[in-house]
Every structure is written in C-alpha cells, then in structure tokens.
N, CA, C and O atoms as a Maestro MAE file, in Angstrom:
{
 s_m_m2io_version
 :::
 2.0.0
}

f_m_ct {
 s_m_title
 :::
 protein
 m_atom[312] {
  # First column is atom index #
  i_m_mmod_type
  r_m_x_coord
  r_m_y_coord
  r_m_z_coord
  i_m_residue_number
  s_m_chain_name
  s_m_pdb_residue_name
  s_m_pdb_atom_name
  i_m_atomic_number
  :::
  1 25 -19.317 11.897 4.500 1 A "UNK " " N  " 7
  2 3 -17.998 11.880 5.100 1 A "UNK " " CA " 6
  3 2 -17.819 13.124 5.962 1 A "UNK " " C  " 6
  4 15 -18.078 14.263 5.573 1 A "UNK " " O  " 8
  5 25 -17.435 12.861 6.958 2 A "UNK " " N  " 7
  6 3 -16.834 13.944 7.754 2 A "UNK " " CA " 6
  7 2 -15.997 15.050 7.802 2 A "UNK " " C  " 6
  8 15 -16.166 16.156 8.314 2 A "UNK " " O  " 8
  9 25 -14.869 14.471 7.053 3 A "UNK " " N  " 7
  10 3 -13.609 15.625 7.005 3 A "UNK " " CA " 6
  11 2 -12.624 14.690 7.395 3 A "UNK " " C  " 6
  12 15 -11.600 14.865 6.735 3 A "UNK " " O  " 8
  13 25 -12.545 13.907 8.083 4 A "UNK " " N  " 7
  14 3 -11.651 12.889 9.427 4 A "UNK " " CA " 6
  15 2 -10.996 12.289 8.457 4 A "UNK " " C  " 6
  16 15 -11.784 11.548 7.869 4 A "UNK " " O  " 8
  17 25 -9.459 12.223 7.790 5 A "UNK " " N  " 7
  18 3 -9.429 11.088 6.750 5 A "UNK " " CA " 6
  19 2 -8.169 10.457 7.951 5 A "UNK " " C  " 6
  20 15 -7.384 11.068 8.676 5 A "UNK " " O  " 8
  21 25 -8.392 9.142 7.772 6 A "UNK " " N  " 7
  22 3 -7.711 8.189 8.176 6 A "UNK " " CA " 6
  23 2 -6.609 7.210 7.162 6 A "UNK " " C  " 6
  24 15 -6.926 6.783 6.052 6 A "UNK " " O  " 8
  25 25 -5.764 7.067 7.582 7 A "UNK " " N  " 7
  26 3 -4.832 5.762 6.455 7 A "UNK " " CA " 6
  27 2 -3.924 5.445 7.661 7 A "UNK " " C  " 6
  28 15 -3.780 5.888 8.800 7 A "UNK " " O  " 8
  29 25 -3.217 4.193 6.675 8 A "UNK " " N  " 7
  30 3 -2.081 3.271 6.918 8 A "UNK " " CA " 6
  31 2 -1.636 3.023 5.997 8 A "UNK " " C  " 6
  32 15 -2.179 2.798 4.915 8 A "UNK " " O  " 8
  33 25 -0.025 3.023 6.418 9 A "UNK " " N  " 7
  34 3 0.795 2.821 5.669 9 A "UNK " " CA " 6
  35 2 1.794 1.740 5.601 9 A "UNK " " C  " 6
  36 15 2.113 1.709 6.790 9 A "UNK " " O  " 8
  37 25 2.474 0.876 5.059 10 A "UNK " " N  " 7
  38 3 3.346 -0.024 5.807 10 A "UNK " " CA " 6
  39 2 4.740 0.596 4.081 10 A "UNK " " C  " 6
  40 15 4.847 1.085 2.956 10 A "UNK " " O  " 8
  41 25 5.367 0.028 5.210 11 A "UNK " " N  " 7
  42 3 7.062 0.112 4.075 11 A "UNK " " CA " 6
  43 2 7.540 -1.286 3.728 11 A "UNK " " C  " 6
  44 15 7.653 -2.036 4.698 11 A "UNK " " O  " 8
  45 25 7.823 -1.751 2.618 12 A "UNK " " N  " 7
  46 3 8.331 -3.000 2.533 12 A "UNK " " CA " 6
  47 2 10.211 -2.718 1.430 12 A "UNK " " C  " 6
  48 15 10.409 -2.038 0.422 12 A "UNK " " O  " 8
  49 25 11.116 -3.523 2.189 13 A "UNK " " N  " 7
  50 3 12.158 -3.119 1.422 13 A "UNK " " CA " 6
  51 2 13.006 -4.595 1.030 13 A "UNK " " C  " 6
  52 15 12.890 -5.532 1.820 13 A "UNK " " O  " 8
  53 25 13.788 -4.749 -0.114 14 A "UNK " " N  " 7
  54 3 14.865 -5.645 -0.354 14 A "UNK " " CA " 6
  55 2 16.182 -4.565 -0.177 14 A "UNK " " C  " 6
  56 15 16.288 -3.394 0.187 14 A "UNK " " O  " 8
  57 25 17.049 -5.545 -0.607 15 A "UNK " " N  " 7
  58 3 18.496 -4.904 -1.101 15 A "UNK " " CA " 6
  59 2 18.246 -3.698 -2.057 15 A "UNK " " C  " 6
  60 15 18.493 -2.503 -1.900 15 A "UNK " " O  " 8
  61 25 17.522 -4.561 -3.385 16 A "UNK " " N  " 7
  62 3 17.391 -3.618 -4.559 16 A "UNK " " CA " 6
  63 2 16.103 -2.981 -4.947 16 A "UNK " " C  " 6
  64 15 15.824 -2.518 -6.053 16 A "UNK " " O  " 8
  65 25 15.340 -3.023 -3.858 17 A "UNK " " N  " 7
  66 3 13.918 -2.605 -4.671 17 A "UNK " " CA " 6
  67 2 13.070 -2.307 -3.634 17 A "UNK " " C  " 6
  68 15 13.193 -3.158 -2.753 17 A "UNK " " O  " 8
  69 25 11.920 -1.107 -3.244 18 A "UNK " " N  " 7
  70 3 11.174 -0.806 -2.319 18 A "UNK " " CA " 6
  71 2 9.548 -1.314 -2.772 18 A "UNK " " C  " 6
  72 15 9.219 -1.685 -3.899 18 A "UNK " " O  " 8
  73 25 9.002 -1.252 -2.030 19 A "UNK " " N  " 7
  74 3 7.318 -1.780 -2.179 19 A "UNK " " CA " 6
  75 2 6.333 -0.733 -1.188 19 A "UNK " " C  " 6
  76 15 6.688 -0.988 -0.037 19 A "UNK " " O  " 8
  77 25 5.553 0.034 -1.158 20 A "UNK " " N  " 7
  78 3 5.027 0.668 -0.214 20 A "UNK " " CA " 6
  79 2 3.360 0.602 -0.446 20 A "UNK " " C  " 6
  80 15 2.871 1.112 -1.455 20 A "UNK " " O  " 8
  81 25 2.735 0.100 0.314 21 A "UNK " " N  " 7
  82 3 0.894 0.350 0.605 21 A "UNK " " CA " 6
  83 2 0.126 0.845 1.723 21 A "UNK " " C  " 6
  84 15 0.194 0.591 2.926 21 A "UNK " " O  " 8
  85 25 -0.711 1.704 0.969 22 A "UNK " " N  " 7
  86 3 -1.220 2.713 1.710 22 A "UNK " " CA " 6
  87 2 -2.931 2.602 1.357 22 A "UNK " " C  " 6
  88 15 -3.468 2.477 0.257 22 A "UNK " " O  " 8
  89 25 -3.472 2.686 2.543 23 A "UNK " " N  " 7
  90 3 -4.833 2.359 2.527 23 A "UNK " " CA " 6
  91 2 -6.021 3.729 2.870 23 A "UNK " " C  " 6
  92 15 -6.514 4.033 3.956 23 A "UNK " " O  " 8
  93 25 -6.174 4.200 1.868 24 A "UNK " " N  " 7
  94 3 -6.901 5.616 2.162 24 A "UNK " " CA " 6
  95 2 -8.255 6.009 1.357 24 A "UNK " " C  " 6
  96 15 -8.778 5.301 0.496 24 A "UNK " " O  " 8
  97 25 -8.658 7.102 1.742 25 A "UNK " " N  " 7
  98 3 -10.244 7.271 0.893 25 A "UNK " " CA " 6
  99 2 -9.365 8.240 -0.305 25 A "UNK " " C  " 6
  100 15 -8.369 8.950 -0.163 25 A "UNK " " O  " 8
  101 25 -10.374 7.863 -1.773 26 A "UNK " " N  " 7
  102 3 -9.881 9.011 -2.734 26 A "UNK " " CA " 6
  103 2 -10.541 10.203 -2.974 26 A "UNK " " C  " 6
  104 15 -11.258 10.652 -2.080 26 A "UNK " " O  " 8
  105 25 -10.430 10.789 -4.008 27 A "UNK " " N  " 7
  106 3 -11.568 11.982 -3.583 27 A "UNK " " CA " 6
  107 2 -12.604 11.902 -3.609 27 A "UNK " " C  " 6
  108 15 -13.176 12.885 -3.137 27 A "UNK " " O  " 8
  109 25 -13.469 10.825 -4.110 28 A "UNK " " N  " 7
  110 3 -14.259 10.234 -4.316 28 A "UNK " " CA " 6
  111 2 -15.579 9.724 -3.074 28 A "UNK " " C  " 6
  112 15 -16.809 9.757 -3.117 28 A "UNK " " O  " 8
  113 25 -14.256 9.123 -1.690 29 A "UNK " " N  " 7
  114 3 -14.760 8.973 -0.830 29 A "UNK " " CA " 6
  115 2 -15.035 7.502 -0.823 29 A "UNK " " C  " 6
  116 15 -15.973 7.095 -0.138 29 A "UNK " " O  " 8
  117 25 -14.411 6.783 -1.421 30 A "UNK " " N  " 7
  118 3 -14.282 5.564 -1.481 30 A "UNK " " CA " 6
  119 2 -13.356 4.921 -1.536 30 A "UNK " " C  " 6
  120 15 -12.700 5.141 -2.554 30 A "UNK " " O  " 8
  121 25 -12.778 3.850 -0.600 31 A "UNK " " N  " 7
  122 3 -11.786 3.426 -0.090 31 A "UNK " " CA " 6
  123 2 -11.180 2.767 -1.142 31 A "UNK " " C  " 6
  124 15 -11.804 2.282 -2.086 31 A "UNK " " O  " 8
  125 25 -9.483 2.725 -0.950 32 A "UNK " " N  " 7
  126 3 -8.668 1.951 -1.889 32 A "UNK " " CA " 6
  127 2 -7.024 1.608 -1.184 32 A "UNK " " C  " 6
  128 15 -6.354 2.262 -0.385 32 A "UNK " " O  " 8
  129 25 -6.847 0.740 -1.644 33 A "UNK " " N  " 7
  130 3 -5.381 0.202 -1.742 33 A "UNK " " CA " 6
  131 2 -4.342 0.608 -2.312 33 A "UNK " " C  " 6
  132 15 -3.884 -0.314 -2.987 33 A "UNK " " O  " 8
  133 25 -3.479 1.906 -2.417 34 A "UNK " " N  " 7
  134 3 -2.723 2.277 -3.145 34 A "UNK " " CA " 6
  135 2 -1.035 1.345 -3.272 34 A "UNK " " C  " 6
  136 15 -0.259 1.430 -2.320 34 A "UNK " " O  " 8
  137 25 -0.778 0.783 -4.117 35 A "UNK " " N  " 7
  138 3 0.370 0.485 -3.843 35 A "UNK " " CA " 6
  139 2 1.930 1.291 -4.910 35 A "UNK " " C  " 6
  140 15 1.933 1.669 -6.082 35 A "UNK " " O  " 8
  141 25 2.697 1.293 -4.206 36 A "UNK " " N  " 7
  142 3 4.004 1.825 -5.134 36 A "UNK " " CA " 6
  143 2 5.166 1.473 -5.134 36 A "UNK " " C  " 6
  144 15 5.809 1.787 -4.133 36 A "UNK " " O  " 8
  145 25 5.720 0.873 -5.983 37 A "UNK " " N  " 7
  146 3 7.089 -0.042 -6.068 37 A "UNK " " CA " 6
  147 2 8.175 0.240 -7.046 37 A "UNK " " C  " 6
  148 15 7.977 0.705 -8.169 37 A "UNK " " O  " 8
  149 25 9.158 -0.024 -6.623 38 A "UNK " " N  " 7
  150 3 10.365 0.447 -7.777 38 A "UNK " " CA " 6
  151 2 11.715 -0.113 -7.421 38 A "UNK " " C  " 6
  152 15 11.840 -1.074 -6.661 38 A "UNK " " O  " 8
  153 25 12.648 0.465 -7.948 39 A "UNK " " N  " 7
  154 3 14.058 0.196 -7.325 39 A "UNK " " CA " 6
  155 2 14.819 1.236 -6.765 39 A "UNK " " C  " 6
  156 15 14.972 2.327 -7.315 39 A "UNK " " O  " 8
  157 25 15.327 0.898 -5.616 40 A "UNK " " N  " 7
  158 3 16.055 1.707 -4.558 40 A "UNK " " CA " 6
  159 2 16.976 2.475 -4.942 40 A "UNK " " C  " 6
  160 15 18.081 1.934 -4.987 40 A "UNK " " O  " 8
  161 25 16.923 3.754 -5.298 41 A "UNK " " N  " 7
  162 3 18.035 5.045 -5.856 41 A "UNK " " CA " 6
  163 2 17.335 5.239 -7.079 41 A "UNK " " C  " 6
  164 15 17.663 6.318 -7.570 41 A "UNK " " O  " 8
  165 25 16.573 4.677 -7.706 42 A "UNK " " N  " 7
  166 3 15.863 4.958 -9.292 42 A "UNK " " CA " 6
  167 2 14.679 5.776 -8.455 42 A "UNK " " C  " 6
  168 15 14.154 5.741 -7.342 42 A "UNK " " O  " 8
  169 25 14.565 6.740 -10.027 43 A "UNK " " N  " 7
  170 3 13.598 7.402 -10.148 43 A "UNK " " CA " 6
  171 2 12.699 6.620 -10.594 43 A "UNK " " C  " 6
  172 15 11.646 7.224 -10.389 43 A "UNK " " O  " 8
  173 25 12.524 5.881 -10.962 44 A "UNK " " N  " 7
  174 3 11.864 5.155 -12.243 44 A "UNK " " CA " 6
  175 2 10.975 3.973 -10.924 44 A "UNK " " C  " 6
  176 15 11.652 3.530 -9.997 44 A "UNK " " O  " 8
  177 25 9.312 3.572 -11.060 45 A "UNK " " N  " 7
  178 3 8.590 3.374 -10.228 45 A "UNK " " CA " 6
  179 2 6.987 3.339 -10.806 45 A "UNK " " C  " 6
  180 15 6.649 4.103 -11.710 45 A "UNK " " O  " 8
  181 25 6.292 2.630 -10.356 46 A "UNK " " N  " 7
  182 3 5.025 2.533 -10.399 46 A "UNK " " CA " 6
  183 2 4.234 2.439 -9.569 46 A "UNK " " C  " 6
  184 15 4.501 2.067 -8.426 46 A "UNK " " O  " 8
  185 25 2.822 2.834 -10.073 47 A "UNK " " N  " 7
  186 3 1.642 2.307 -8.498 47 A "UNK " " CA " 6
  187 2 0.316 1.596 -9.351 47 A "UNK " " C  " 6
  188 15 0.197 1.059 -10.453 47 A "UNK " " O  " 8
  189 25 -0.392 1.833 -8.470 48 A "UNK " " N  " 7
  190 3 -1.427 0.730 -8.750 48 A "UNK " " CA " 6
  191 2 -2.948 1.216 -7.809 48 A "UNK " " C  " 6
  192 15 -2.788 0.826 -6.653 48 A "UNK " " O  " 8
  193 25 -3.780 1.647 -7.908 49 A "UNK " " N  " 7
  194 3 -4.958 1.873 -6.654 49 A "UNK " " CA " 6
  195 2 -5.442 0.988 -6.927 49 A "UNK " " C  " 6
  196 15 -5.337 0.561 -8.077 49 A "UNK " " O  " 8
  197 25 -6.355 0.190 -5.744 50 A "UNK " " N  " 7
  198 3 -7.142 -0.841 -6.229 50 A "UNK " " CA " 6
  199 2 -8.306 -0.530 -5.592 50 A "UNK " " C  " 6
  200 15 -8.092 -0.210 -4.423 50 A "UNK " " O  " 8
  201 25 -9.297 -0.504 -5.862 51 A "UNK " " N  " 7
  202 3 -11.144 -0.420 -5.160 51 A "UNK " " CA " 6
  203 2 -11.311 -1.335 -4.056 51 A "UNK " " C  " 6
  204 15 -11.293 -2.565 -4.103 51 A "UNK " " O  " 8
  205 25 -11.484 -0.555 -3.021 52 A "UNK " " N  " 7
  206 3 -12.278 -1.592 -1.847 52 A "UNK " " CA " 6
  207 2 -13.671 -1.484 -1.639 52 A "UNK " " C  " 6
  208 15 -14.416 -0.684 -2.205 52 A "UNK " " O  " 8
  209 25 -13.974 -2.309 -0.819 53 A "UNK " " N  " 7
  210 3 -16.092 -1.902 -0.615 53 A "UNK " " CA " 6
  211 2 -16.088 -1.403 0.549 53 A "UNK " " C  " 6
  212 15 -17.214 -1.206 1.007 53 A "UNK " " O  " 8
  213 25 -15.171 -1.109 1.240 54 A "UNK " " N  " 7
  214 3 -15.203 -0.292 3.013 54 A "UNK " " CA " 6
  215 2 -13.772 -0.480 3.372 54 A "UNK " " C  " 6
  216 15 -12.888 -0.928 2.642 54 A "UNK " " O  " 8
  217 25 -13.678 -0.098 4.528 55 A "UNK " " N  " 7
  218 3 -12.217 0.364 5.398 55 A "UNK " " CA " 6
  219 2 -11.112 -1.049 5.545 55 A "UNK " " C  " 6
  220 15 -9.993 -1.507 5.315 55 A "UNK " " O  " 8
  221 25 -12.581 -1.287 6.177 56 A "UNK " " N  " 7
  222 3 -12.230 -3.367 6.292 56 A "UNK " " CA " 6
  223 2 -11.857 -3.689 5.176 56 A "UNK " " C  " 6
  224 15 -10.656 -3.515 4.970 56 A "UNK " " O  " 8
  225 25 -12.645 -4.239 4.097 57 A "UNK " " N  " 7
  226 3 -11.776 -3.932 2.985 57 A "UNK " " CA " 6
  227 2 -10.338 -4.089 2.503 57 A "UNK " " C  " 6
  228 15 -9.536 -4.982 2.228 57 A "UNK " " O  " 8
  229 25 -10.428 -2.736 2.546 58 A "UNK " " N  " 7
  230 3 -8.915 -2.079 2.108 58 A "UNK " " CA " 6
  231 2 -8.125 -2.818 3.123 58 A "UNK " " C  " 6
  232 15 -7.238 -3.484 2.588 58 A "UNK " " O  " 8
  233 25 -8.164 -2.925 4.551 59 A "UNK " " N  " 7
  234 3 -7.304 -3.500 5.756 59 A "UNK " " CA " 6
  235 2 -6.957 -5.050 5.078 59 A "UNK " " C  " 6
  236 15 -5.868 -5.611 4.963 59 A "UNK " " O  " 8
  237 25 -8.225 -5.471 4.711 60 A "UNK " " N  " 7
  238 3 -7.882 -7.163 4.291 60 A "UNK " " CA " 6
  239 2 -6.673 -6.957 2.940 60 A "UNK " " C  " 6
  240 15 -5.461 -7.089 3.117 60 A "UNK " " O  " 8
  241 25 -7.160 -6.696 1.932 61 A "UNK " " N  " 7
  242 3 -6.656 -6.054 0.788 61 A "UNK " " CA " 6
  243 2 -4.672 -6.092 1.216 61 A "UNK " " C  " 6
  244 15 -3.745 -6.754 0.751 61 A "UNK " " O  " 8
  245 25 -4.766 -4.857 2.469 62 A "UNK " " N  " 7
  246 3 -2.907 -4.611 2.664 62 A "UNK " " CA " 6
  247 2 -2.639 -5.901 3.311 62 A "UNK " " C  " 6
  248 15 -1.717 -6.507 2.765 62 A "UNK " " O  " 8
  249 25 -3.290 -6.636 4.536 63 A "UNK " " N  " 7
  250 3 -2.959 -7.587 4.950 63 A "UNK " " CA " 6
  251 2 -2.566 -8.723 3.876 63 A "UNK " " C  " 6
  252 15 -1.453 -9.147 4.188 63 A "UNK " " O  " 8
  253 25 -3.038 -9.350 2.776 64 A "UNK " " N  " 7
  254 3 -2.753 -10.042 1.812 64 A "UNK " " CA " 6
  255 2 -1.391 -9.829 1.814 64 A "UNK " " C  " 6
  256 15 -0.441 -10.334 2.412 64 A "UNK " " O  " 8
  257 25 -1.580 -8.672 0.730 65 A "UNK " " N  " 7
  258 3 -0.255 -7.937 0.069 65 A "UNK " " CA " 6
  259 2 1.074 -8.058 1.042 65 A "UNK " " C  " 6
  260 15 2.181 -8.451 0.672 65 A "UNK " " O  " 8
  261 25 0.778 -7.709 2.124 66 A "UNK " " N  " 7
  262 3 1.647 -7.861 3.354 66 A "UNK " " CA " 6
  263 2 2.151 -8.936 2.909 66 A "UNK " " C  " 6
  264 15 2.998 -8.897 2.016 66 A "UNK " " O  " 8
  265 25 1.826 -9.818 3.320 67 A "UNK " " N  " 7
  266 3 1.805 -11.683 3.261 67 A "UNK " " CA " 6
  267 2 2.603 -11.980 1.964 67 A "UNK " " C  " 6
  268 15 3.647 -12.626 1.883 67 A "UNK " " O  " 8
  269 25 1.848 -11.330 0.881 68 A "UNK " " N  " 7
  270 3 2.444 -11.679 -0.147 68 A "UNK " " CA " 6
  271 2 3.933 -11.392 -0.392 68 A "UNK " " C  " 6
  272 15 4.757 -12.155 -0.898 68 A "UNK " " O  " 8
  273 25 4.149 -9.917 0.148 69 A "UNK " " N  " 7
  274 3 5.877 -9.444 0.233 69 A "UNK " " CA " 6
  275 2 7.110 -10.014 1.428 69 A "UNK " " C  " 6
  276 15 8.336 -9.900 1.458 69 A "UNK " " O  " 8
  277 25 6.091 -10.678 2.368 70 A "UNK " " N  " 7
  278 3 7.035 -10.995 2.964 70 A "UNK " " CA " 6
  279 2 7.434 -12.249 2.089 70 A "UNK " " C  " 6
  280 15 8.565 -12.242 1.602 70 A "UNK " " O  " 8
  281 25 6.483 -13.482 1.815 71 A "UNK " " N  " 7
  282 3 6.998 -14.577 1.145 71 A "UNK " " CA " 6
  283 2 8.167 -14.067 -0.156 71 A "UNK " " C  " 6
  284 15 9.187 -14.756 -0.144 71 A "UNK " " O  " 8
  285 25 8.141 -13.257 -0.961 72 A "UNK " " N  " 7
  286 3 9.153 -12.755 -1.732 72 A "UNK " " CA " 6
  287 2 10.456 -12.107 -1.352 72 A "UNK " " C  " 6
  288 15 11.405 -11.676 -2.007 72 A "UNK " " O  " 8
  289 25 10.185 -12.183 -0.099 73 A "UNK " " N  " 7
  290 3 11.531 -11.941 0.651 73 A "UNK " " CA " 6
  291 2 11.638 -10.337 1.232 73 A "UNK " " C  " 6
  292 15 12.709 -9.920 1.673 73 A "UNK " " O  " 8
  293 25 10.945 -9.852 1.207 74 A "UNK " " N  " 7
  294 3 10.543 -8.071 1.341 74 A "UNK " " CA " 6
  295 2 10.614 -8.272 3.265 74 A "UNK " " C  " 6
  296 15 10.327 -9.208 4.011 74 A "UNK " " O  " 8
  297 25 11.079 -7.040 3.468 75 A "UNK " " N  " 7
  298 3 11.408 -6.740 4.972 75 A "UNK " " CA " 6
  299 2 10.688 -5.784 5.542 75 A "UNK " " C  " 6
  300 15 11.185 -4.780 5.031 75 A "UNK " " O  " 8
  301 25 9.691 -5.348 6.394 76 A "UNK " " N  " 7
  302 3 9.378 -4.567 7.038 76 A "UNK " " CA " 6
  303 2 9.883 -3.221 7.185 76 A "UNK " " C  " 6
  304 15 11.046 -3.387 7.553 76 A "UNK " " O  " 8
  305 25 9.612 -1.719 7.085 77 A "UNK " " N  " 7
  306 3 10.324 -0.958 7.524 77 A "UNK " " CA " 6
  307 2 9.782 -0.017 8.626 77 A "UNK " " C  " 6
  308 15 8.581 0.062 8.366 77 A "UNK " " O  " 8
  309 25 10.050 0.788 9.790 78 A "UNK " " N  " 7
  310 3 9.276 1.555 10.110 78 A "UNK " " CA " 6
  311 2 7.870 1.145 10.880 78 A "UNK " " C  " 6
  312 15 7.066 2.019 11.204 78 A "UNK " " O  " 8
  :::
 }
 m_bond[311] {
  # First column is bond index #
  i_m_from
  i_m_to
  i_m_order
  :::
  1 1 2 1
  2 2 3 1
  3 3 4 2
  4 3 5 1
  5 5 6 1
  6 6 7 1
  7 7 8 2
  8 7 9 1
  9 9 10 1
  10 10 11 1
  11 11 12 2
  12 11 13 1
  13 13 14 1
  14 14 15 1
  15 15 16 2
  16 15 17 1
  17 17 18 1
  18 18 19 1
  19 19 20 2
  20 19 21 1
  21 21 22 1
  22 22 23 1
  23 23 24 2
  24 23 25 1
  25 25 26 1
  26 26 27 1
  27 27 28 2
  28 27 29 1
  29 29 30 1
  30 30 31 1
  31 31 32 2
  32 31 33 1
  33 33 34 1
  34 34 35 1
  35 35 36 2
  36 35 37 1
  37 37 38 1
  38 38 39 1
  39 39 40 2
  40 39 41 1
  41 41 42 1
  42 42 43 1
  43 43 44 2
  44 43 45 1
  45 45 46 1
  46 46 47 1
  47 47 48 2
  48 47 49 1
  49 49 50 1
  50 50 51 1
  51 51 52 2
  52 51 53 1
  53 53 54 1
  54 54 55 1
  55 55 56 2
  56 55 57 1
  57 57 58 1
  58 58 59 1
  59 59 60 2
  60 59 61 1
  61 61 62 1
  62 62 63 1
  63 63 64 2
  64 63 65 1
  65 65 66 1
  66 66 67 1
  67 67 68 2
  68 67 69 1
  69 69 70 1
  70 70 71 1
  71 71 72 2
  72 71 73 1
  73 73 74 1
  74 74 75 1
  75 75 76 2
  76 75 77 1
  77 77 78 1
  78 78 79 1
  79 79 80 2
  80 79 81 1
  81 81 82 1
  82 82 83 1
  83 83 84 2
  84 83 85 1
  85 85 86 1
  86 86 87 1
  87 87 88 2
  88 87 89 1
  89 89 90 1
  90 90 91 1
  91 91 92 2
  92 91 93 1
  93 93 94 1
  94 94 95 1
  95 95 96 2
  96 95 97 1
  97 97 98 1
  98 98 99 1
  99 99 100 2
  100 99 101 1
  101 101 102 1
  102 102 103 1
  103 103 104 2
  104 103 105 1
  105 105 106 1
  106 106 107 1
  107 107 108 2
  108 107 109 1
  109 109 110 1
  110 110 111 1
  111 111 112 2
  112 111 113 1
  113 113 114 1
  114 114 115 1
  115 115 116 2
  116 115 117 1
  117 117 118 1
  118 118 119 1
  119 119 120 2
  120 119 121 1
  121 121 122 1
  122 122 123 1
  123 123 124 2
  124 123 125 1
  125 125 126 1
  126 126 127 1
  127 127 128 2
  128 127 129 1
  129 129 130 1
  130 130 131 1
  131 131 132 2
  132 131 133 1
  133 133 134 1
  134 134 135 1
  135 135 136 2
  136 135 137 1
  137 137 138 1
  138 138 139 1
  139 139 140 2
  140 139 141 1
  141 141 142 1
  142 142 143 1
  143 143 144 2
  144 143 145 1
  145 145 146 1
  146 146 147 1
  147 147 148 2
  148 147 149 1
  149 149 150 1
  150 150 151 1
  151 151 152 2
  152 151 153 1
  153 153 154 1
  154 154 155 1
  155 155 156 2
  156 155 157 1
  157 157 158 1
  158 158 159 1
  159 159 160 2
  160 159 161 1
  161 161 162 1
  162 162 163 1
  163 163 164 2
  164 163 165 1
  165 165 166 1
  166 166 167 1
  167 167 168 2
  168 167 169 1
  169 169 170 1
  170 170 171 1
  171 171 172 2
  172 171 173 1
  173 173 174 1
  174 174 175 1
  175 175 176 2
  176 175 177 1
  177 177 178 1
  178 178 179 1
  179 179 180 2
  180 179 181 1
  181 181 182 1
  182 182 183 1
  183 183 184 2
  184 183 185 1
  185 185 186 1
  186 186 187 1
  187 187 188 2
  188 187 189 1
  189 189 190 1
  190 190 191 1
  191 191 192 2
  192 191 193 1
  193 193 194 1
  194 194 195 1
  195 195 196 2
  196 195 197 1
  197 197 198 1
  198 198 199 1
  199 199 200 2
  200 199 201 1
  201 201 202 1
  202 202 203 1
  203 203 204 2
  204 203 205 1
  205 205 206 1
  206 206 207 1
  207 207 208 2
  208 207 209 1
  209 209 210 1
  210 210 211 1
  211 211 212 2
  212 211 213 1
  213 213 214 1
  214 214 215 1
  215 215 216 2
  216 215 217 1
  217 217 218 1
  218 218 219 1
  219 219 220 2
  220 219 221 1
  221 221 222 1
  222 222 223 1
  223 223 224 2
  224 223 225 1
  225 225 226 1
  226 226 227 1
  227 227 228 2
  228 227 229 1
  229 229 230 1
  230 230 231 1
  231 231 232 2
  232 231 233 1
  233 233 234 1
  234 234 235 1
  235 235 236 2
  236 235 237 1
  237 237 238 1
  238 238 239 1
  239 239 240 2
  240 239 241 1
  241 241 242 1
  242 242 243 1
  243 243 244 2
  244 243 245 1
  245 245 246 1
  246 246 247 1
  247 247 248 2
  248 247 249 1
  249 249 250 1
  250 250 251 1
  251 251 252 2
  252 251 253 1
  253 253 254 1
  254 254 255 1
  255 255 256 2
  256 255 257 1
  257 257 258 1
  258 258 259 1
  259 259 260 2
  260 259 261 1
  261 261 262 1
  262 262 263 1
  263 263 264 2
  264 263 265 1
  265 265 266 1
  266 266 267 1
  267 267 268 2
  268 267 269 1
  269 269 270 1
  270 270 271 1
  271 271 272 2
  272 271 273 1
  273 273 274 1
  274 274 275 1
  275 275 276 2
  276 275 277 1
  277 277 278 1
  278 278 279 1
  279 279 280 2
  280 279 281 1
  281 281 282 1
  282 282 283 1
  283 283 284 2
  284 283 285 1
  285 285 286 1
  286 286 287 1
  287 287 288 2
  288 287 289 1
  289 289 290 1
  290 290 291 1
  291 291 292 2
  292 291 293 1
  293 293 294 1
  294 294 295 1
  295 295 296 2
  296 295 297 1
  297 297 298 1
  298 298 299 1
  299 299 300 2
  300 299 301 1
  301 301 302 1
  302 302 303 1
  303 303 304 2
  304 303 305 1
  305 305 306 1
  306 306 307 1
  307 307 308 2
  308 307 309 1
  309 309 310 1
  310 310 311 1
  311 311 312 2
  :::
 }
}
C-alpha cells in the first residue's frame, strides 16, 4: 500500500432514524464496508464492518445496501 487511502461515503436518513456507509481500507489494508445506524437525536447506535476481496468489492457491497435503504424508505443525504 502506498499511503493514498481513499473512501466513500453515502448518508441515508428517515424521519426517525439515520443509516450511514462508508467504504475504506482497515489497518490491515484490506478493504471493508463499514456501516452505522441508529436513531436521530439518540446517542444510542450501532455498526457493522463487513470484509471485501478489493475496492470493487466494497463499491458492489455499498451499491446493494444503497438499494436496499432506499426500498425501506431511507432518503439520500449530501
């Protein structure tokens, strides 16, 4: 690895609840899917990393997820 770290991020929001995924290397140097969700004004929240096999990967990985939040009614932010 270079030094160069690259990600994306997307924001997903309802009324009551945020969703956020982020696609980055860990320290490891191996790509993953981070996701983090909760409810809007709570502290209270979780995440999730998931293992990719390359960049592509991880891109397919958020694209899903994407897909998946919009059908649940989740809005774009940013």
């Amino acid at each position: 690895m270079n030094g160069f770290h690259m990600s994306t991020t997307q924001r997903w929001t309802t009324k009551e609840r945020y969703y956020v995924l982020h696609v980055q290397t860990n320290l490891f140097g191996e790509w993953e899917l981070l996701k983090a969700w909760g409810g809007r004004g709570s502290r209270l929240g979780q995440h999730r990393a998931v293992l990719a096999d390359d960049r592509t990967d991880a891109l397919r990985l958020l694209a899903e997820e994407a897909c998946r939040r919009e059908k649940r009614g989740y809005r774009r932010v940013g």
